[in-house]
C-alpha positions in Angstrom: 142.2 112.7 83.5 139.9 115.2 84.4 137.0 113.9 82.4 137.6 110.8 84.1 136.9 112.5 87.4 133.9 114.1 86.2 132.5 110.7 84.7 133.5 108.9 88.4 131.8 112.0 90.3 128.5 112.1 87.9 128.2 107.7 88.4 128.5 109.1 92.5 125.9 111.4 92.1 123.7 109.0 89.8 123.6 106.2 92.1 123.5 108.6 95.3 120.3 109.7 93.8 118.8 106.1 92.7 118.8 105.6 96.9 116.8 109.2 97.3 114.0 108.1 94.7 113.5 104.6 96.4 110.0 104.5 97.5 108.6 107.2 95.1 105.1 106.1 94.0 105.0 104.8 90.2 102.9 107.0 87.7 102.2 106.2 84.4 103.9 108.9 81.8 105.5 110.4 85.8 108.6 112.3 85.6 108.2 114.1 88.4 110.0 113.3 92.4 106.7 114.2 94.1 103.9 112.8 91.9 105.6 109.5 90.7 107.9 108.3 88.0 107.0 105.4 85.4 110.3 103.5 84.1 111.7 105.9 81.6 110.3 109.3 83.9 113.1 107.7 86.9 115.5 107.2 84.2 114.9 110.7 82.7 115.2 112.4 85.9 118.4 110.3 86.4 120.1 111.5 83.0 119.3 114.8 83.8 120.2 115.3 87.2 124.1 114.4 86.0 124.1 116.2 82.9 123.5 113.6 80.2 120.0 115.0 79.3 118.7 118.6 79.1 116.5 120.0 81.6 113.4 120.0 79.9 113.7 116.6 78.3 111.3 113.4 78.4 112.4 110.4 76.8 110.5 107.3 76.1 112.7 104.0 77.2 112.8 103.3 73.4 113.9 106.7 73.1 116.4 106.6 75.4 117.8 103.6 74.1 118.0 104.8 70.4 119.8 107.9 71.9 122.5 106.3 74.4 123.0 103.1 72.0 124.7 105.4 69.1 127.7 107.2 71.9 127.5 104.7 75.0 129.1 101.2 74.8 126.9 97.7 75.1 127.9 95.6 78.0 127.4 92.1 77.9 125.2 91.0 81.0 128.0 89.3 82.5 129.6 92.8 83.4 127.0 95.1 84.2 128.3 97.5 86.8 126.0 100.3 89.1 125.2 103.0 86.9 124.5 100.6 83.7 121.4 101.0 81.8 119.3 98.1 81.3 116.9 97.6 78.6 113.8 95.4 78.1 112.4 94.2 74.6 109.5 92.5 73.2 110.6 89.4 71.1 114.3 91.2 71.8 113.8 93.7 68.9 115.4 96.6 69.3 112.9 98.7 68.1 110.4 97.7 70.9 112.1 98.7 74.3 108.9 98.3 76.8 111.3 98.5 79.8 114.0 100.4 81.4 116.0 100.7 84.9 119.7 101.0 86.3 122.0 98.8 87.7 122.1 100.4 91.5 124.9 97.5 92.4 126.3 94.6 91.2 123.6 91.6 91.0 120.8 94.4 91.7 118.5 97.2 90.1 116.2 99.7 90.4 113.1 100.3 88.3 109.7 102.0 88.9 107.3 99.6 88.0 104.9 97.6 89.0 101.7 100.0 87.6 100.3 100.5 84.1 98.6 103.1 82.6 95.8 103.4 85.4 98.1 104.4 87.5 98.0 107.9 87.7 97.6 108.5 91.7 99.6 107.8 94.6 96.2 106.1 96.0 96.2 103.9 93.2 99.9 103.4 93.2 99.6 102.5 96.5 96.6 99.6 95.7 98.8 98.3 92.9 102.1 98.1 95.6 103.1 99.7 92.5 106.6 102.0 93.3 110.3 102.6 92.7 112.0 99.2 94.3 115.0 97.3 94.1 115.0 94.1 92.2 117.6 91.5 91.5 119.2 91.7 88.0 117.0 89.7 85.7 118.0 88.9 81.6 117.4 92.3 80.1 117.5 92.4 75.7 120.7 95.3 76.5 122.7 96.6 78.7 123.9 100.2 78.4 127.3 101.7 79.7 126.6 105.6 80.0 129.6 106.1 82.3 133.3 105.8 81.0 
């Protein structure tokens, strides 16, 4: 039971925290709140703001897929709940995750994207409209459930 809890109050504190990065400007290889996140730097800073990454880590999305995919459980699309992990592949093959964001509520996500790797300022960010946003759910190659 009490695991349980904890998993309910870390899925809380995961999704409280999607809403506080909302707006923060994209940066390519970012993992940091003030100077921008790319996709897996938001993700990263996610994981380990709830406990399911060290401090110090920074994880590729193709790296944090090959770690979660091993312990969590794959959801098909039709049940992806807030707090899922949603992967993007190129011709859907599992070892080339390009793409990675959360499930923030049911039909909706949230990624940083919208930059490449030029984008390495919050100017440039800016000129690229290029930020952490909210998207509708789109076909993703898996879905990941890191919350029990």
């Amino acid at each position: 039971m009490q695991t349980v809890i904890r998993e309910h109050q870390a899925r809380q504190m995961f999704l409280k925290l999607c809403w506080h990065f909302l707006e923060h400007p994209y940066r390519w290889g970012g993992d940091d709140p003030v100077l921008g996140f790319d996709c897996s730097g938001l993700v990263c800073e996610l994981l380990r703001s709830v406990g399911k990454l060290n401090l110090h880590e920074r994880l590729s999305s193709q790296m944090i897929y090959e770690r979660f995919h091993i312990v969590c459980q794959p959801i098909p699309q039709d049940e992806i709940e807030p707090g899922d992990l949603l992967f993007w592949a190129s011709n859907r093959d599992e070892r080339r995750i390009y793409h990675i964001a959360a499930c923030i509520e049911p039909g909706y996500m949230i990624e940083a994207g919208g930059g490449n790797a030029e984008t390495d300022t919050p100017e440039e960010a800016a000129a690229r409209n290029a930020f952490v946003r909210i998207r509708p759910l789109r076909d993703c190659f898996a879905v990941l459930r890191i919350f029990s």
